[in-house]
N, C-alpha and C positions, 0 to 999 in steps of 0.2 A: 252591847258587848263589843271590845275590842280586841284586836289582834296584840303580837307583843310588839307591832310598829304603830300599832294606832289605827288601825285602816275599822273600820267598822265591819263587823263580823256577821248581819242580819243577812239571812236568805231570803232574797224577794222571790215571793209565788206568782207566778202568773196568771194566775187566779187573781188577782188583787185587781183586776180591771175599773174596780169602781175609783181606784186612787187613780189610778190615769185619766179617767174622764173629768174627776174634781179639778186635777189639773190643766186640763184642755178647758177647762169653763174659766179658773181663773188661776193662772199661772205666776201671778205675782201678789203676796201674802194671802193673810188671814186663811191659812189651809189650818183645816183638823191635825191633829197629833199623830196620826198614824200616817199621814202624805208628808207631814213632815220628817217624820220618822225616812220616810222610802227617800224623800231628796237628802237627808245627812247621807244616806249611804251610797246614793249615785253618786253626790258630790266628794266624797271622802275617797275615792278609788287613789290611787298612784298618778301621779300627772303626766306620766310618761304613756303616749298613746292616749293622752283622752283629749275628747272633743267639746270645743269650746268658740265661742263668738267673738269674732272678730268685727273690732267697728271700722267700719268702711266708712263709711261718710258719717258723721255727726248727729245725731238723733237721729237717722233718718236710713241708714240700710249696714246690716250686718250678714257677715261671711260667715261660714260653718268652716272653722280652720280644726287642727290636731296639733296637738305637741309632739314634738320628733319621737320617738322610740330611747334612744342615746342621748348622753350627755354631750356636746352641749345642748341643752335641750333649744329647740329653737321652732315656733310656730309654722306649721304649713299650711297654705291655703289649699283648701278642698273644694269647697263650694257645697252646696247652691251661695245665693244670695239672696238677704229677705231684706223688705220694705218696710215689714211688722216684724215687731219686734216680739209679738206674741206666738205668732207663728215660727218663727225663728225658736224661741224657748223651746216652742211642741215638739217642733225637729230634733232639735237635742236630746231632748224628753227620752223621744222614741227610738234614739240608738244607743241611750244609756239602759234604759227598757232591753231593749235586746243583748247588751252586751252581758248584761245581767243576769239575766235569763233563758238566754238562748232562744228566744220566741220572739218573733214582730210582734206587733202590737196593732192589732186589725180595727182600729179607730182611725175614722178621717179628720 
């Protein structure tokens, strides 16, 4: 279900832990319909304040930037800095998790 701007309207439970694990095990395709379901809706926020990967160097290490708040909107660097790119996704994972939800997400 959508809003009347488009933003995806689904309540993620915190309770849904087993979606966050499918995702730490494999974070790129072949997810079940329901992780898929919970990434439209992370991904679908407003872009203003969300966080997003920055490629620092070439295949090989990415930055945990935000988009400004205001227009112009313009990328800020945050940090950390990942080597993996898998780890990198989990990080995102777990502050879209949270922003979400209000809860961390107590998986390492």
């Amino acid at each position: 279900m959508r809003d009347r701007i488009g933003n995806l309207t689904i309540k993620i439970d915190p309770s849904w832990v087993d979606l966050a694990e499918e995702f730490r095990r494999k974070p790129f395709g072949g997810h079940t319909p329901a992780l898929q379901e919970l990434l439209a809706v992370m991904r679908s926020r407003p872009i203003e304040g969300r966080y997003f990967l920055w490629l620092s160097k070439p295949h090989s290490e990415w930055t945990l930037a935000k988009m400004s708040e205001t227009r112009p909107l313009k990328p800020i660097l945050v940090g950390p800095t990942f080597t993996s790119i898998e780890e990198a996704e989990w990080h995102v994972f777990k502050l879209r998790w949270e922003a979400l939800t209000g809860q961390q997400l107590e998986i390492s």
